[in-house]
N, CA, C and O of each residue as an XYZ file, in Angstrom:
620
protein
N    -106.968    -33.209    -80.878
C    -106.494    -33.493    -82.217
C    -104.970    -33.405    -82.235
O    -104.410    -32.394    -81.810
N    -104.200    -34.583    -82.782
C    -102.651    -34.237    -82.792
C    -102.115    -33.309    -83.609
O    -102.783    -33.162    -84.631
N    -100.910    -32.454    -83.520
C    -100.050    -31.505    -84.189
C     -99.909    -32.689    -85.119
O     -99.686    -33.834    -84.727
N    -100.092    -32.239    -86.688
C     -99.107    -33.022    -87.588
C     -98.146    -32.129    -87.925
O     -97.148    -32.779    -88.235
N     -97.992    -31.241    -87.998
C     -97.142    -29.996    -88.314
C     -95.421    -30.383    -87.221
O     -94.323    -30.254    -87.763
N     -95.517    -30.719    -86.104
C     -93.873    -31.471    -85.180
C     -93.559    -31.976    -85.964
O     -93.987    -32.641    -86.908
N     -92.394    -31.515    -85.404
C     -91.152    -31.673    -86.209
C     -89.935    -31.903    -85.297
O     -89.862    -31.538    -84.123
N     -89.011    -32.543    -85.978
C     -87.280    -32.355    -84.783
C     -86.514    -31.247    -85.624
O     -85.918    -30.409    -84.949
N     -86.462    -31.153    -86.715
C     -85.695    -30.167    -87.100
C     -86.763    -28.716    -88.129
O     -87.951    -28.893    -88.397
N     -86.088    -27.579    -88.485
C     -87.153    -27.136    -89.312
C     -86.846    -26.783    -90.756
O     -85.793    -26.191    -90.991
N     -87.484    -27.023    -91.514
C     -87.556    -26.848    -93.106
C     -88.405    -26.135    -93.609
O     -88.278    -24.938    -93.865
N     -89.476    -26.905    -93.821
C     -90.638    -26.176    -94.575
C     -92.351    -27.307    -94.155
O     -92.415    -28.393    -93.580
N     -93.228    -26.631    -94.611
C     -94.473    -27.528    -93.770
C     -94.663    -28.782    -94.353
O     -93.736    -29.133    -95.083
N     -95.392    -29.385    -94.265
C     -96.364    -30.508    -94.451
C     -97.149    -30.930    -94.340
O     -97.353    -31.896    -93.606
N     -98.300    -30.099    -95.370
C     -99.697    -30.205    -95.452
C    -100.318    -31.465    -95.210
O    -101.237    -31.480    -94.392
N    -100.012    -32.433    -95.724
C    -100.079    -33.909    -96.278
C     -99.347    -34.349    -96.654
O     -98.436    -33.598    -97.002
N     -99.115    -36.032    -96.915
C     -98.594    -36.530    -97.256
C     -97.162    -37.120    -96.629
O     -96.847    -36.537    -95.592
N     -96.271    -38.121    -97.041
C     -95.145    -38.043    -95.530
C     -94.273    -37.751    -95.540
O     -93.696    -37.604    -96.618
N     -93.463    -37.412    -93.975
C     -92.471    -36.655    -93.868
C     -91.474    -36.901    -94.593
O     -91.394    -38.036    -95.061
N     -90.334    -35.828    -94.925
C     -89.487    -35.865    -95.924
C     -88.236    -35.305    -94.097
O     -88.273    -34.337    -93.337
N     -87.428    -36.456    -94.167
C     -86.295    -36.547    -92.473
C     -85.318    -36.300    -93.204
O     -84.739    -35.220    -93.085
N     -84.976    -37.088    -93.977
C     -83.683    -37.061    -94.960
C     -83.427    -36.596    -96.418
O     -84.023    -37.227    -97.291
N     -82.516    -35.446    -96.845
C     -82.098    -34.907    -97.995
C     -82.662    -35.941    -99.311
O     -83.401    -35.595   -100.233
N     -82.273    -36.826    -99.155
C     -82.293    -38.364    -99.903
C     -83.842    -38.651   -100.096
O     -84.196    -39.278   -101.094
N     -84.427    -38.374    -99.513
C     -86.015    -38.761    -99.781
C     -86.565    -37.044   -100.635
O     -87.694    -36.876   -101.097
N     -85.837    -36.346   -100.646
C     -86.400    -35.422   -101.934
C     -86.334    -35.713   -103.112
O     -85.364    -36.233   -103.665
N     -87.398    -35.394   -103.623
C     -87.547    -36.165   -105.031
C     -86.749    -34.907   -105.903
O     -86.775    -34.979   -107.131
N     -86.123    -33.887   -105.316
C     -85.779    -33.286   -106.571
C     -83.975    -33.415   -106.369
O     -83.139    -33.342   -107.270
N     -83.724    -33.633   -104.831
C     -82.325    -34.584   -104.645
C     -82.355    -36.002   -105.498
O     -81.368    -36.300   -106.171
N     -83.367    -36.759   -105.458
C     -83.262    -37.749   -106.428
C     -83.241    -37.222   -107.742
O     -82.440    -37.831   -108.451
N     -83.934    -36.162   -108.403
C     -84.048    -36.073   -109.879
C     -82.288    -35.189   -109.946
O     -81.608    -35.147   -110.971
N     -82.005    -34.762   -109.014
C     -80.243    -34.365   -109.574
C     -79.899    -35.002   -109.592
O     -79.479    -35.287   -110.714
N     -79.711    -35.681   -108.862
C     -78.416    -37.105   -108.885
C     -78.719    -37.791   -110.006
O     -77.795    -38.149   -110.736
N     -79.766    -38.027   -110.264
C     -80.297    -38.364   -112.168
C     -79.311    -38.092   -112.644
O     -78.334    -38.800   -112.892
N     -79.546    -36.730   -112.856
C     -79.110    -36.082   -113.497
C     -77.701    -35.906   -113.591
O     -77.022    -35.919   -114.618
N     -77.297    -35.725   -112.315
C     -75.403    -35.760   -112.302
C     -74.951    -37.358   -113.183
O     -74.069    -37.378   -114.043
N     -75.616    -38.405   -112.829
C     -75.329    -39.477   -113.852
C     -75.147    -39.442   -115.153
O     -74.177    -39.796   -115.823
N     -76.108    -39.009   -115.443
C     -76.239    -38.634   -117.242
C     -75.255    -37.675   -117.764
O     -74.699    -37.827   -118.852
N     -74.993    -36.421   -116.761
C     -73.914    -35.648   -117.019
C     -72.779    -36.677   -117.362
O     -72.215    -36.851   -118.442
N     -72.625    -37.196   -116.381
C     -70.819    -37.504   -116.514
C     -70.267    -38.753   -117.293
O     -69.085    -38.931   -117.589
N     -71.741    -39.918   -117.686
C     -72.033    -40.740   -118.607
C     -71.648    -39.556   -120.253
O     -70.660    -39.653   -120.981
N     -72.520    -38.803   -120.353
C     -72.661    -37.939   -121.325
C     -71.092    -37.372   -121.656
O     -70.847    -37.328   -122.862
N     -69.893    -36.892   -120.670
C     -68.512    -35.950   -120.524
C     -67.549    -37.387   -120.969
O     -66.622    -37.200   -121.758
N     -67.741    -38.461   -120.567
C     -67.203    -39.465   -120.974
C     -66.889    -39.777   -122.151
O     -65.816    -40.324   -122.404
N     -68.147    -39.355   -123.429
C     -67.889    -40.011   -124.398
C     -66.722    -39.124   -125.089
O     -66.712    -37.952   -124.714
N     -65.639    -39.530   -126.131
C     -65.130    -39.589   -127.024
C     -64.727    -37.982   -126.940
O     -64.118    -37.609   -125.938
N     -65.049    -37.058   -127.946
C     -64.533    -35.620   -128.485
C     -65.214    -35.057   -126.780
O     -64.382    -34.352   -126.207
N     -66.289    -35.227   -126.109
C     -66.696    -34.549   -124.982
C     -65.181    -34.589   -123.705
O     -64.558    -33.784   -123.013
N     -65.179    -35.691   -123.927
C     -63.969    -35.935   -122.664
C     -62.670    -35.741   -122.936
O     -61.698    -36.136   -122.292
N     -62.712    -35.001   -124.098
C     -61.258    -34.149   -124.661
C     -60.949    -33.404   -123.868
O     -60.055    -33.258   -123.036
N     -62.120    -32.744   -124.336
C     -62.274    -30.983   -123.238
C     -62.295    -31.032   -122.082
O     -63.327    -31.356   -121.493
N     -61.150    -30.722   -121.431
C     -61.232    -31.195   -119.320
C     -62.243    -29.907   -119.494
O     -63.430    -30.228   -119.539
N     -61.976    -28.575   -119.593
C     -62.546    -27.615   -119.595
C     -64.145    -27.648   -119.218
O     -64.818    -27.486   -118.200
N     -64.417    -27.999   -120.831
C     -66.379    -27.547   -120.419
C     -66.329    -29.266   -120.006
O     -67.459    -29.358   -119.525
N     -66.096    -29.817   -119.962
C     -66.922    -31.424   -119.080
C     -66.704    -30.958   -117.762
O     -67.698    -30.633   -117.111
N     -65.521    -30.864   -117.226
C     -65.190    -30.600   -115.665
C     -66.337    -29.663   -115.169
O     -67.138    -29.749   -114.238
N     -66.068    -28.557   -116.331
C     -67.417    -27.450   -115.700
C     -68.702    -27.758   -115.406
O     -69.382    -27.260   -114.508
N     -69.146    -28.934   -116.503
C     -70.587    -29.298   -116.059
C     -71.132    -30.093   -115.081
O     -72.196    -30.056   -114.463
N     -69.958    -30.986   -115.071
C     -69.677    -32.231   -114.499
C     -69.964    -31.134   -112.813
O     -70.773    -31.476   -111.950
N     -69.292    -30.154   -112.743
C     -69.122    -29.370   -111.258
C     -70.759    -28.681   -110.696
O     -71.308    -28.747   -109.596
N     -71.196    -28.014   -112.026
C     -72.653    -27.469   -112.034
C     -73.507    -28.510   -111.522
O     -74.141    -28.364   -110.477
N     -73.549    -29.721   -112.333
C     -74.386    -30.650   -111.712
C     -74.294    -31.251   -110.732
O     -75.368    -31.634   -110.268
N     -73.160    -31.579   -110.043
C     -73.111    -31.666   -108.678
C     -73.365    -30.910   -107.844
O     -73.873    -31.316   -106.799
N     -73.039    -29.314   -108.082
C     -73.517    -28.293   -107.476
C     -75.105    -28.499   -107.162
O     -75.600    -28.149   -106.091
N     -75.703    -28.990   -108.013
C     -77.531    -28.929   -107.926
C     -77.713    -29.954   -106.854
O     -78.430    -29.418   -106.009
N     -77.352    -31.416   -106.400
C     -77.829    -31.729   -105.370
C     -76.809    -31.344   -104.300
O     -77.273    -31.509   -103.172
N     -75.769    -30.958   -104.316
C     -74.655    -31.255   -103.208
C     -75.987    -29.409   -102.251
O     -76.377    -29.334   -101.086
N     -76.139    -28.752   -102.989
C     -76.844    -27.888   -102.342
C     -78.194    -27.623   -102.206
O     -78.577    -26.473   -101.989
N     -79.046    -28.655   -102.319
C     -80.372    -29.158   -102.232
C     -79.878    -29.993   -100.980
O     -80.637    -29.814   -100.027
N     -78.808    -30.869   -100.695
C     -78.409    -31.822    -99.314
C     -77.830    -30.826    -98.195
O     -78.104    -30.998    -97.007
N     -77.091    -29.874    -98.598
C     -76.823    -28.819    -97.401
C     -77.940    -28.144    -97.281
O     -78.321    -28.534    -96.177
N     -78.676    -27.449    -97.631
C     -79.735    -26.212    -97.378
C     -80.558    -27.052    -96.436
O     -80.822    -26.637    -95.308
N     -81.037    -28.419    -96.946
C     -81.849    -29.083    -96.357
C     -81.403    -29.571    -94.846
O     -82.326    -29.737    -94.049
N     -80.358    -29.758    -94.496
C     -79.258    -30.142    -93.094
C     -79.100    -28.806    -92.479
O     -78.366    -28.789    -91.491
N     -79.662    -27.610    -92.868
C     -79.212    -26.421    -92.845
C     -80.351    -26.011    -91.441
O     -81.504    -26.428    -91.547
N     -80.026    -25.327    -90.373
C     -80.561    -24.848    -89.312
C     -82.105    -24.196    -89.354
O     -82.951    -24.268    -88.463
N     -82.228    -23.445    -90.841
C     -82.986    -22.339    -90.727
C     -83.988    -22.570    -91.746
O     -83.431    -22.241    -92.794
N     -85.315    -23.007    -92.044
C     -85.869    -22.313    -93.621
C     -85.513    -21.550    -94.509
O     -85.814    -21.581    -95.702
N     -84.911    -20.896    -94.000
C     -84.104    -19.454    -94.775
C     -83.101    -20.089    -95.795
O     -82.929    -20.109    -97.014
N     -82.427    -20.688    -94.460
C     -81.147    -21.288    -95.456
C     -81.059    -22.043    -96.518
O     -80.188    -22.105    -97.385
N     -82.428    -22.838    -96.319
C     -82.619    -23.568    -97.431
C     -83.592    -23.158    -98.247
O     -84.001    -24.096    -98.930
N     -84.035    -22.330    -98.422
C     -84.369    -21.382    -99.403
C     -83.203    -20.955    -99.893
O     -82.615    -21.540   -100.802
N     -82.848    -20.068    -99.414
C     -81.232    -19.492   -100.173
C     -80.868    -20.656   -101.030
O     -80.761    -20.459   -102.240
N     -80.581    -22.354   -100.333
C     -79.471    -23.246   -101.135
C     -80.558    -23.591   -101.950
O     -80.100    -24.631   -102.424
N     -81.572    -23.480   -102.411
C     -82.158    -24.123   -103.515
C     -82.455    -23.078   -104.428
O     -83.003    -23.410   -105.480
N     -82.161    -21.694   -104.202
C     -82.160    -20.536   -105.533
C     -80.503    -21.001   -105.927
O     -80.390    -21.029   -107.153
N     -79.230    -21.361   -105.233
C     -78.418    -21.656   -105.393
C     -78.344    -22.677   -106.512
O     -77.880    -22.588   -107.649
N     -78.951    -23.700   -105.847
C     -79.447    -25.339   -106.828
C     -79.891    -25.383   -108.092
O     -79.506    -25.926   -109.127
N     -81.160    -24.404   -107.652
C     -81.651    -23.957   -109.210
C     -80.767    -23.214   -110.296
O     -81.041    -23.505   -111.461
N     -79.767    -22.314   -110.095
C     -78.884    -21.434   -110.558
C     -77.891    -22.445   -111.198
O     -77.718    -22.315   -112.410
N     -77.154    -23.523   -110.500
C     -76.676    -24.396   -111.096
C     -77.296    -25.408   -112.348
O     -76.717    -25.716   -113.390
N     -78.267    -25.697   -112.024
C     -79.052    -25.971   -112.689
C     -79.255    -25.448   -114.496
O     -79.481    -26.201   -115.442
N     -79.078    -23.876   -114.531
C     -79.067    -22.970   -115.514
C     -78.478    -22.833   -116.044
O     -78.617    -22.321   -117.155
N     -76.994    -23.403   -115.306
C     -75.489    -23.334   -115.568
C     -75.616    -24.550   -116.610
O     -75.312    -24.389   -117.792
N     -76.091    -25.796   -116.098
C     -75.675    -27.169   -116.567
C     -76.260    -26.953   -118.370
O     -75.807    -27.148   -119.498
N     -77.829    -26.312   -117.578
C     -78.338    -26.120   -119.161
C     -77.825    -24.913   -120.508
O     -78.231    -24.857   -121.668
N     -76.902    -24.134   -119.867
C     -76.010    -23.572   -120.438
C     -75.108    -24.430   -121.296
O     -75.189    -24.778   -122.474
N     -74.223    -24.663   -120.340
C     -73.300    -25.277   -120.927
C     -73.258    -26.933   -122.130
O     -72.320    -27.425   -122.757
N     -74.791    -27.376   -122.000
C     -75.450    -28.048   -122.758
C     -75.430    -27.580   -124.000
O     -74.877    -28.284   -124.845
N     -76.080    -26.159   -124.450
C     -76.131    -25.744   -125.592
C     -74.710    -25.553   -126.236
O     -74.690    -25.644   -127.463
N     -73.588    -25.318   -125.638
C     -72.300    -25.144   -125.859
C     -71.822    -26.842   -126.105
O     -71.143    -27.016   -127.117
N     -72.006    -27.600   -125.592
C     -71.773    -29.085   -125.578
C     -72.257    -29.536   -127.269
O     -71.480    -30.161   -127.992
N     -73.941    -29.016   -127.830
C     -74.442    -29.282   -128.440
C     -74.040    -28.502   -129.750
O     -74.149    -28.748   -130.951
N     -73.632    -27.665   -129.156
C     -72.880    -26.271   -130.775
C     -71.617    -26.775   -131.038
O     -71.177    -26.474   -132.148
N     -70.929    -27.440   -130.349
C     -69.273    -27.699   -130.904
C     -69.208    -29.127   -131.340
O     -68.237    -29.780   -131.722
N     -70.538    -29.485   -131.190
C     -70.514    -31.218   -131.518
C     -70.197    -32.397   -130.718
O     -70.045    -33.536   -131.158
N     -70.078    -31.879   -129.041
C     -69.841    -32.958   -128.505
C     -71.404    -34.144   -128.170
O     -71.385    -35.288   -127.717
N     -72.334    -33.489   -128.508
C     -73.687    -33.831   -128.175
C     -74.861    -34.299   -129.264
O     -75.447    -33.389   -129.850
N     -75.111    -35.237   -129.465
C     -75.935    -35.507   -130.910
C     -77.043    -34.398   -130.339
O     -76.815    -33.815   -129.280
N     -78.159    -34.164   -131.043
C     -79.273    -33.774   -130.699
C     -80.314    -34.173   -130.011
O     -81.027    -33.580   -129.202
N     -80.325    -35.496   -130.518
C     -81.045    -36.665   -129.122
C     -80.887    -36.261   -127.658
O     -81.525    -35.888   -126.674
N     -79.227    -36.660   -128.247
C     -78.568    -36.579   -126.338
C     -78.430    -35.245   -125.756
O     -78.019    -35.020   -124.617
N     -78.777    -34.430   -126.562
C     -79.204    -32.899   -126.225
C     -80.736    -32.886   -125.624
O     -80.933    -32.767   -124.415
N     -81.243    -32.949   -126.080
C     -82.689    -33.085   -125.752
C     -83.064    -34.026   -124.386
O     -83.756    -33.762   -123.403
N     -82.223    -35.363   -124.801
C     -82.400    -35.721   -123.222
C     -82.068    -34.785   -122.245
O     -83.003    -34.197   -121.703
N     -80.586    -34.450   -121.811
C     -80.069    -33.877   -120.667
C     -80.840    -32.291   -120.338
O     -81.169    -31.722   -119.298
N     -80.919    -31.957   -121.731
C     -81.571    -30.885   -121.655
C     -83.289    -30.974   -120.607
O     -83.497    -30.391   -119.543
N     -84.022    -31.656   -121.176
C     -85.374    -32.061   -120.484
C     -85.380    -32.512   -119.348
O     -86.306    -32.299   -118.565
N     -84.110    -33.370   -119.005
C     -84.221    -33.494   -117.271
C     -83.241    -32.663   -116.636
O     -82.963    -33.051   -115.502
N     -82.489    -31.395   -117.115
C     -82.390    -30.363   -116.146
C     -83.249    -29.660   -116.162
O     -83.071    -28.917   -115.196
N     -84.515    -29.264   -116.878
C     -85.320    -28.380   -117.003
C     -86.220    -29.009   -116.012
O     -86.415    -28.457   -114.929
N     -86.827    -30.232   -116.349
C     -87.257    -30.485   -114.916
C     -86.618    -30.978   -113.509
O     -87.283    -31.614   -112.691
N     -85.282    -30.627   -113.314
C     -85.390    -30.736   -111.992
C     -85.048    -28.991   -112.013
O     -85.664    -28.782   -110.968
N     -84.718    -28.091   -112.267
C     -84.747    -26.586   -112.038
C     -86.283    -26.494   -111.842
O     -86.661    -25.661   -111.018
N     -87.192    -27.210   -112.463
C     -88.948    -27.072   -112.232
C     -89.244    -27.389   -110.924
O     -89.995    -26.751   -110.185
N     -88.313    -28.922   -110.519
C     -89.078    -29.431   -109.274
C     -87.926    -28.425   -107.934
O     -88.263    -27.928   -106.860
N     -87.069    -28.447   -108.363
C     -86.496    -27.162   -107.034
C     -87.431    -25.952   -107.285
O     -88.131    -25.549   -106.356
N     -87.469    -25.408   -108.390
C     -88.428    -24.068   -108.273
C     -90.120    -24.192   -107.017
O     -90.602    -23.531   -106.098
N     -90.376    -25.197   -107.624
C     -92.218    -25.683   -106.758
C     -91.443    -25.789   -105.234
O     -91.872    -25.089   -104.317
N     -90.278    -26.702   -105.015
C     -90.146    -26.797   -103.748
C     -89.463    -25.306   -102.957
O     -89.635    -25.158   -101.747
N     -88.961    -24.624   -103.491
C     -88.758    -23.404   -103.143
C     -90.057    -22.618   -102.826
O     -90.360    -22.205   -101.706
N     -90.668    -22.490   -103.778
C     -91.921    -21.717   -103.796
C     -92.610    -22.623   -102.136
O     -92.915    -21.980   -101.131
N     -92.687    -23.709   -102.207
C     -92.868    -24.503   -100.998
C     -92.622    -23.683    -99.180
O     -93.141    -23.355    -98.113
N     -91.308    -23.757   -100.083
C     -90.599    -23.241    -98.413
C     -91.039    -21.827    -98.384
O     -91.830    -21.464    -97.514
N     -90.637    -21.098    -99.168
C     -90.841    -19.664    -99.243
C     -92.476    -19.411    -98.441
O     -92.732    -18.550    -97.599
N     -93.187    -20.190    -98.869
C     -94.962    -20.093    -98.386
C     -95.100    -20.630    -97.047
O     -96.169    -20.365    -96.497
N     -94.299    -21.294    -96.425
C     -94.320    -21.760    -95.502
C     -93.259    -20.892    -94.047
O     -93.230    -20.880    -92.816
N     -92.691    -20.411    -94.954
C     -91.729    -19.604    -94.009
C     -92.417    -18.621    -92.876
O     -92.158    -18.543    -91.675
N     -93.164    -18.060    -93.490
C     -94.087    -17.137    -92.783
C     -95.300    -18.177    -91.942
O     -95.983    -17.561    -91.124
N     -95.523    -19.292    -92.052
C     -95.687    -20.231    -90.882
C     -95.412    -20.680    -89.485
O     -95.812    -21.343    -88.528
N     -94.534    -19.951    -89.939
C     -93.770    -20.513    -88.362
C     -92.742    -21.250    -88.497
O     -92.243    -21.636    -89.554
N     -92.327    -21.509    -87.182
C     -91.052    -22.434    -86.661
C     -91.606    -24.224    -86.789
O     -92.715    -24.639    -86.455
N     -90.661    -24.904    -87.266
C     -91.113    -26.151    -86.940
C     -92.265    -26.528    -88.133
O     -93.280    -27.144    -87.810
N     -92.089    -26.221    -89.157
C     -92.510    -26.673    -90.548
C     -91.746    -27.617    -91.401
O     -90.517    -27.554    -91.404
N     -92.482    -28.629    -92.242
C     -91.549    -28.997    -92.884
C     -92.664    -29.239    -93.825
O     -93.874    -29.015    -93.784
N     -91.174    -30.221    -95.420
C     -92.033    -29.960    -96.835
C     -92.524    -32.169    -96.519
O     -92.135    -33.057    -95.761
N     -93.598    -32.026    -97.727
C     -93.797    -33.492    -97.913
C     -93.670    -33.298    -99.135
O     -93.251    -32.267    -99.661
N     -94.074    -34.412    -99.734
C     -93.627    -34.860   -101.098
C     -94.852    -34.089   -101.820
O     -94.759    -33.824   -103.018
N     -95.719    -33.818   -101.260
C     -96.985    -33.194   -102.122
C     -96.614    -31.867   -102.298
O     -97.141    -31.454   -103.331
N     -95.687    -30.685   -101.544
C     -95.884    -29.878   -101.173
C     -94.222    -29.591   -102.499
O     -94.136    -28.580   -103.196
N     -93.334    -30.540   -102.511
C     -92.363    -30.439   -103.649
C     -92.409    -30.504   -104.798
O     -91.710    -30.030   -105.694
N     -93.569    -31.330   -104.770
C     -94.167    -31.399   -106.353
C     -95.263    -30.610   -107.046
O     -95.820    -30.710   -108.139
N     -95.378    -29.727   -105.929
C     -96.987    -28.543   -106.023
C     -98.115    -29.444   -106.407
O     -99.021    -29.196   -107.202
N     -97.949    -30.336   -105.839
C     -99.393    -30.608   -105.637
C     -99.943    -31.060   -103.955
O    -100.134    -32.101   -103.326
N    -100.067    -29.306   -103.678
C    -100.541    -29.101   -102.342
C    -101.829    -28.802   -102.198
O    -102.298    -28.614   -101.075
C-alpha cells in the first residue's frame, strides 16, 4: 500500500484530499488576501484616508495575517508554523479591533462594517481550524502535511 502521508517538506498531515505545496493554495492565505483588499479599498475612501494613523495601522494588521500564514508555512518546522498562525490569527483581532474604531469615528457606514467585520472573523475561524490542524498533527510525526479538508475542519 503507498505512503500518502510523503512529503518534501513538513507542515502538517493530510488525511485526504490534495496536497497543499504552496502558501498560495491555502484557502485561509486566499481568504486574507481577501481580505487585505477590502482593507485598503475600505482606508481609501474619503474621511478614512485622512487618518495615515488608524488606516496605515490596519492596512499593516491585515497584511500581517497572510504575510505570516506565507512564512510559517515556508517555515522548516510544524512548530513554526503553528507559532505564525497564532501570530496570523492575533493580527487578525487587531484588524477587527481597529474596525470597531473605524466604525465609532465614522469612517465606516455600518454595512461596510459588517462586511469587513464578517470576513475577518472568518478568516481568524479558518486560521484557528487550520492551527488546530497542525497542532493535532504535530504529535504525528515528521513529514506531515495539511490538505484542504484538514483547513477547513472538515477532516
Amino acid at each position: 500500500m503507498p505512503n500518502t502521508t510523503t512529503t518534501t517538506r513538513s507542515a502538517a498531515i493530510e488525511p485526504k484530499g490534495p496536497r497543499v505545496s504552496r502558501f498560495e493554495d491555502l484557502i485561509a492565505w486566499q481568504k486574507a488576501r481577501a481580505l487585505v483588499r477590502e482593507v485598503y479599498l475600505a482606508t481609501r475612501r474619503t474621511q478614512f484616508a485622512r487618518d495615515f494613523g488608524l488606516a496605515q495601522q490596519i492596512q499593516r494588521a491585515a497584511v500581517s495575517i497572510l504575510s505570516n500564514i506565507a512564512e510559517g508555512f515556508e517555515r522548516a518546522h510544524p512548530r513554526e508554523f503553528h507559532q505564525a498562525l497564532a501570530t496570523a490569527r492575533a493580527s487578525c483581532a487587531e484588524v477587527r479591533a481597529q474596525l470597531y474604531v473605524a466604525l465609532d469615528v465614522g469612517y465606516l457606514t455600518t454595512a461596510q462594517f459588517d462586511q469587513l467585520l464578517t470576513k475577518a472573523v472568518e478568516v481568524g475561524r479558518i486560521i484557528g481550524g487550520l492551527r488546530t490542524a497542525v497542532a493535532r498533527k504535530l504529535n504525528d510525526g515528521p513529514g506531515a502535511r495539511v490538505s484542504r479538508a484538514a483547513e477547513t475542519g472538515n477532516t
